[in-house]
N, C-alpha and C positions, 0 to 999 in steps of 0.2 A: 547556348549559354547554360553553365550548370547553376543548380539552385544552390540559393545565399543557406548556407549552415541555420539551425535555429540559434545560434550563439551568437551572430554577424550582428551590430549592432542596430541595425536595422530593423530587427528582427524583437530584440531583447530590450527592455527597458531597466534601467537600472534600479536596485532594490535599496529603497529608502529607508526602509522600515526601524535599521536601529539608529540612521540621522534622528528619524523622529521622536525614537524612545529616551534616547541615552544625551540630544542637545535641544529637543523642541526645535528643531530643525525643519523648513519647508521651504521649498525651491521657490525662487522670484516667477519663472517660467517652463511650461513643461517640454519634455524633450526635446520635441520637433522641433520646435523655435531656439531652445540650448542650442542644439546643432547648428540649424542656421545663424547665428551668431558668433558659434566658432568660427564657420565656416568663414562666415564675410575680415572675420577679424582677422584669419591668417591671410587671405589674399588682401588685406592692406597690407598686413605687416613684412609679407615675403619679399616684395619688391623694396623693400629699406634694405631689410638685415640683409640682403642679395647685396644689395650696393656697400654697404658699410664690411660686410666681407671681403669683397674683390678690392675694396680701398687698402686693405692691408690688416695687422694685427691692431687695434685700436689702444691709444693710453689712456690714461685715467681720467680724462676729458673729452672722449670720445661721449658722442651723443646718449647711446645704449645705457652705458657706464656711467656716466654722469646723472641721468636719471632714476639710477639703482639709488645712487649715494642721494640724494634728494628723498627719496622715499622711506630710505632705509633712517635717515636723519630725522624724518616727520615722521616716525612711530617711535622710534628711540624716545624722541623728548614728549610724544603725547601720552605714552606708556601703552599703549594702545597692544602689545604684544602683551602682556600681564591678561586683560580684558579680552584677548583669544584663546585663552588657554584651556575654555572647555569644549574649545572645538576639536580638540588633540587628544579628548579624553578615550577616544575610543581606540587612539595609536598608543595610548599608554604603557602596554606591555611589551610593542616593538621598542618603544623608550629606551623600557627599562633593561631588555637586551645589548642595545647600542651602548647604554654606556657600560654595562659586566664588559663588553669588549674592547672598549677603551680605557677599564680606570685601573683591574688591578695590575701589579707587578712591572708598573713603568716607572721602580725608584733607576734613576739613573741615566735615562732616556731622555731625548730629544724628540719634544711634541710641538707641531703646526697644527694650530683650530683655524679652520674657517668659520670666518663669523663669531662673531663673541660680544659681548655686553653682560649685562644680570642675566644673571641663571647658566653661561659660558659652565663649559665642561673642565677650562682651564683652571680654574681655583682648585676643583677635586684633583685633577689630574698634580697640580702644585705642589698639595697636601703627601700624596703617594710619593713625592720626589725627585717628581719629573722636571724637570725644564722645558717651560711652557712658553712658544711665541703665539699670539693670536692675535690675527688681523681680520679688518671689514674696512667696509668702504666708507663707511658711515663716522666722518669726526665726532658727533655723541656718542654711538655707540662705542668708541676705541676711551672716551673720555670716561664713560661708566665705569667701564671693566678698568681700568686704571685704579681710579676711584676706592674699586669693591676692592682691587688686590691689594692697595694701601691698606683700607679696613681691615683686611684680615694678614696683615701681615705677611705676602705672602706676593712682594714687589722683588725680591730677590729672584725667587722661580717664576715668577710670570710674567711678561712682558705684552705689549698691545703696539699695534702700530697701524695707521690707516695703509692699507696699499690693496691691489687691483689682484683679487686671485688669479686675472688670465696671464698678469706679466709679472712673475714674484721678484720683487727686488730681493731674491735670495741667493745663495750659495748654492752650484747642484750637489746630490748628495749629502744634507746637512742635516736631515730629520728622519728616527726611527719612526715615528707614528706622523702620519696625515689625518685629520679627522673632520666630521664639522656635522650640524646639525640643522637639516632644513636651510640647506645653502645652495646644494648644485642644479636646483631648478631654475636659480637667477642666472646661472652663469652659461658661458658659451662651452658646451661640456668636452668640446673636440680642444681647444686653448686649455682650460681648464685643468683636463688630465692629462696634457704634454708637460705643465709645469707642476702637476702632482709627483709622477712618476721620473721629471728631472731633478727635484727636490728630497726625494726617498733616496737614503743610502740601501745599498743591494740587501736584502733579506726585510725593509721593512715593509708597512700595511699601512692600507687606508683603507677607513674605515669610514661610511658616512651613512647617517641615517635620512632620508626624505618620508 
């Protein structure tokens, strides 16, 4: 057998140092045990998602999915995403990239967000001229972003609607921009981008920040 790299996670522990400067940051548990805990979590969870796979493409009531919208609904209304925000502080300049790539020069364009509520990319992108659709799973979350684009006038270009990013009840080819923000780690990424890339007319992008 040849020897594990000194980079092999085995090997390597992970460096905390600005968790702890820039959020007061400290681990529940230290490595060894992290790992064991992934570990056991994915040999539960392999044997489900194996089965809910082979069952077919799931709808917006499928197990997985329905527990997205449950969760996604119970932070929506606790606010609970507002009170996470300085945990991102350290992604803040990848942020601020994602959206220079998303916001200017889309006067005229057709835009899909994944994911949307307060703070949605959709109201900016609105602003620029865009015609903006943005869906989540979450009925608070789509009731927000409604809500905000009333407040700002701005219900003409923007639209919200609850639906399932793995099964878009869309048009194919109907949107120059795909976008979304700390979305596609929820979702099944192989579903996911069959109906990004059937939804993109020929020459557009997607764009997503995790």
């Amino acid at each position: 057998h040849q020897a594990l790299p000194d980079d092999d996670p085995k090997f390597r522990l992970p460096d905390i140092t600005k968790a702890r400067s820039l959020l007061g940051w400290e681990p529940e548990v230290g490595p060894d045990e992290g790992l064991r805990r992934t570990v056991d979590w994915f040999r539960q969870e392999a044997p489900r998602r194996n089965a809910t796979a082979a069952a077919g493409t799931p709808d917006l009531e499928d197990d997985r999915v329905q527990r997205e919208a449950s969760f996604h609904d119970a932070v929506f209304a606790s606010g609970a995403r507002h009170g996470a925000g300085k945990f991102y502080l350290a992604a803040r300049a990848a942020k601020t990239y994602y959206r220079e790539r998303i916001g200017p020069g889309r006067q005229g364009l057709t835009v899909l967000e994944y994911g949307c509520g307060r703070g949605s990319a959709a109201f900016e992108l609105a602003r620029e001229g865009a015609t903006v659709t943005g869906i989540d799973i979450s009925d608070v979350g789509i009731r927000e972003a409604q809500a905000q684009a009333e407040a700002l006038q701005l219900g003409e270009r923007a639209s919200f609607v609850r639906m399932n990013a793995e099964d878009l009840d869309l048009p194919d080819h109907s949107f120059d921009l795909v976008c979304g923000s700390g979305i596609l780690h929820h979702l099944d990424i192989e579903r996911a981008g069959d109906e990004i890339v059937r939804v993109l007319r020929p020459g557009g992008a997607a764009v997503f920040f995790e």
